[in-house]
ROBA-407073 format. One record per residue (C-alpha): residue number from 1; x, y, z. Coordinates in Angstrom, 2 decimals. Example, Ala and Ser with C-alpha at 12.3 -4.5 7.8 and 13.67 -1.06 7.14 Angstrom:
! ROBA-407073
<atom pos="1" xx="12.30" yy="-4.50" zz="7.80"/>
<atom pos="2" xx="13.67" yy="-1.06" zz="7.14"/>
! end
This chain:
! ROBA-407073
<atom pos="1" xx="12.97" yy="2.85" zz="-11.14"/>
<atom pos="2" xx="11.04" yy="2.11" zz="-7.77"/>
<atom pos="3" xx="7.83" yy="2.01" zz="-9.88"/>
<atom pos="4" xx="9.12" yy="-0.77" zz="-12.47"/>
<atom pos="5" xx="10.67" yy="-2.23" zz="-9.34"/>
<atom pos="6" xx="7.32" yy="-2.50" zz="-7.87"/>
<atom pos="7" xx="5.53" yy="-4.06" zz="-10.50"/>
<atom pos="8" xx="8.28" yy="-6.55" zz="-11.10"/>
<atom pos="9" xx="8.94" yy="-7.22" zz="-7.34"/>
<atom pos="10" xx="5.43" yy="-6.61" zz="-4.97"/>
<atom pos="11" xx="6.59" yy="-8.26" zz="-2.53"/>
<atom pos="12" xx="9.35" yy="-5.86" zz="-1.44"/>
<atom pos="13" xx="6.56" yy="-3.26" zz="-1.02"/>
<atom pos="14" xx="3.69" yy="-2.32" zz="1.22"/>
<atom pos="15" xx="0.66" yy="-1.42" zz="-0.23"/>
<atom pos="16" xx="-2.67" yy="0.51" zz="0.75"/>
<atom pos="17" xx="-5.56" yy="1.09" zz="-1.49"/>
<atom pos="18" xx="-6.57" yy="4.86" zz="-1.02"/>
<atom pos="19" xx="-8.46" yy="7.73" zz="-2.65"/>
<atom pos="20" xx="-6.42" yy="10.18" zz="-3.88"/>
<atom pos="21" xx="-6.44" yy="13.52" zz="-5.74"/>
<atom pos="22" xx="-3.89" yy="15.49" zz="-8.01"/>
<atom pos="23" xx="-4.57" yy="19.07" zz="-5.95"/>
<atom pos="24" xx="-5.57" yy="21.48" zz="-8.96"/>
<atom pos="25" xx="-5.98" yy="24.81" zz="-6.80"/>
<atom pos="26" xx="-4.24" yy="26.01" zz="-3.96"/>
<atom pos="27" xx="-1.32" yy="28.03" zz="-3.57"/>
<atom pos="28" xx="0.31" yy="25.37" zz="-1.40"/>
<atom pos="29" xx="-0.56" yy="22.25" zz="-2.63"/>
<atom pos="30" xx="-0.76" yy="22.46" zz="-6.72"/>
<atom pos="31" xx="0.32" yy="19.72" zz="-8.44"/>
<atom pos="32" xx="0.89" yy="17.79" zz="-5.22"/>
<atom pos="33" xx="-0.87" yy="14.12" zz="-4.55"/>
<atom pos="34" xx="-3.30" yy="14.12" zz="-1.70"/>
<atom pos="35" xx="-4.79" yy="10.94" zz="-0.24"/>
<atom pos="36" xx="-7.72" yy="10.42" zz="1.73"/>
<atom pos="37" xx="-6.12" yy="8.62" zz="5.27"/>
<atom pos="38" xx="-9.57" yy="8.29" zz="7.19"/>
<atom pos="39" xx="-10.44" yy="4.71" zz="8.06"/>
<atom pos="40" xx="-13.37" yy="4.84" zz="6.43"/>
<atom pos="41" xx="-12.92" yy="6.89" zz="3.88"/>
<atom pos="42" xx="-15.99" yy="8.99" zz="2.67"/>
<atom pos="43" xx="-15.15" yy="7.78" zz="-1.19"/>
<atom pos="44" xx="-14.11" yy="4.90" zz="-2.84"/>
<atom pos="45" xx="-10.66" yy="4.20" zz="-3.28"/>
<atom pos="46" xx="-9.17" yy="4.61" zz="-6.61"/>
<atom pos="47" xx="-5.39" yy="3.66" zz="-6.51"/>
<atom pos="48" xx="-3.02" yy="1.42" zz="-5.02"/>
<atom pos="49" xx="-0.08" yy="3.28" zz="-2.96"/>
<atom pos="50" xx="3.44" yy="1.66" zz="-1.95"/>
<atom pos="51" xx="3.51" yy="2.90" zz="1.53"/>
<atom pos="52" xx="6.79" yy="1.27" zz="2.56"/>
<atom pos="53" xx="9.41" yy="-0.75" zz="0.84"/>
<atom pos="54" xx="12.07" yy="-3.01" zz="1.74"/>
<atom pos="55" xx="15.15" yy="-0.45" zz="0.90"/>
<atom pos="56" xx="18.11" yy="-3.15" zz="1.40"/>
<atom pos="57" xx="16.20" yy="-5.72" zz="-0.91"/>
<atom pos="58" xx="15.15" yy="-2.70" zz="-3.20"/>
<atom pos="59" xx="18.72" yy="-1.37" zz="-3.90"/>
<atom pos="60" xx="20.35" yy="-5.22" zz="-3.75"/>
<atom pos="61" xx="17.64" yy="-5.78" zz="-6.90"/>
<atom pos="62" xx="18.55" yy="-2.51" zz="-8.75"/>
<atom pos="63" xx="22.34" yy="-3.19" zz="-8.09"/>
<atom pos="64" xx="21.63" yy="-6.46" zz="-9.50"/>
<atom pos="65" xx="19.68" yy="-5.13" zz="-12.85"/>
<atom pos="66" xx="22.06" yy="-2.49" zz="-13.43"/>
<atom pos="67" xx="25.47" yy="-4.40" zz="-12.97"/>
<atom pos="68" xx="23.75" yy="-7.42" zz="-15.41"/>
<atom pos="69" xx="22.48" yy="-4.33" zz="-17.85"/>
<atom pos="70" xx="26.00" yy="-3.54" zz="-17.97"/>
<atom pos="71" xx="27.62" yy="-6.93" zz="-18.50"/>
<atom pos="72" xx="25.14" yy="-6.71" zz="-21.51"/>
<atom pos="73" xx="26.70" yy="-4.04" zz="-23.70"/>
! end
């Protein structure tokens, strides 16, 4: 929900371009998302990452969607 949220609603969100990697080996870090945090980064970035988000606003808009998704059936 946070990532239709965040398409929908930018503004309640803090985002960072960054260069990131799905980690394919590793017996730690498989499958896990790892981002390139150096300022400057040795590549280019290649995706946009929500960093923070306004949680209050966040949950007021989902309330909102779900209660008026509800009124609807």
């Amino acid at each position: 929900m946070l990532g239709l949220l965040a398409v929908l609603e930018p503004g309640l969100f803090r985002m960072e371009e960054l260069q990131g990697d799905v980690e394919t080996v590793g017996h730690l870090t498989l499958g896990a998302t790892i981002f390139d945090r150096r300022h400057p980064s040795r590549q280019q970035s290649d995706m946009e990452v929500a960093l923070e988000v306004d949680a209050v606003a966040a949950m007021q808009q989902l309330r909102a969607a779900f209660e008026q998704a509800g009124a609807i059936t």
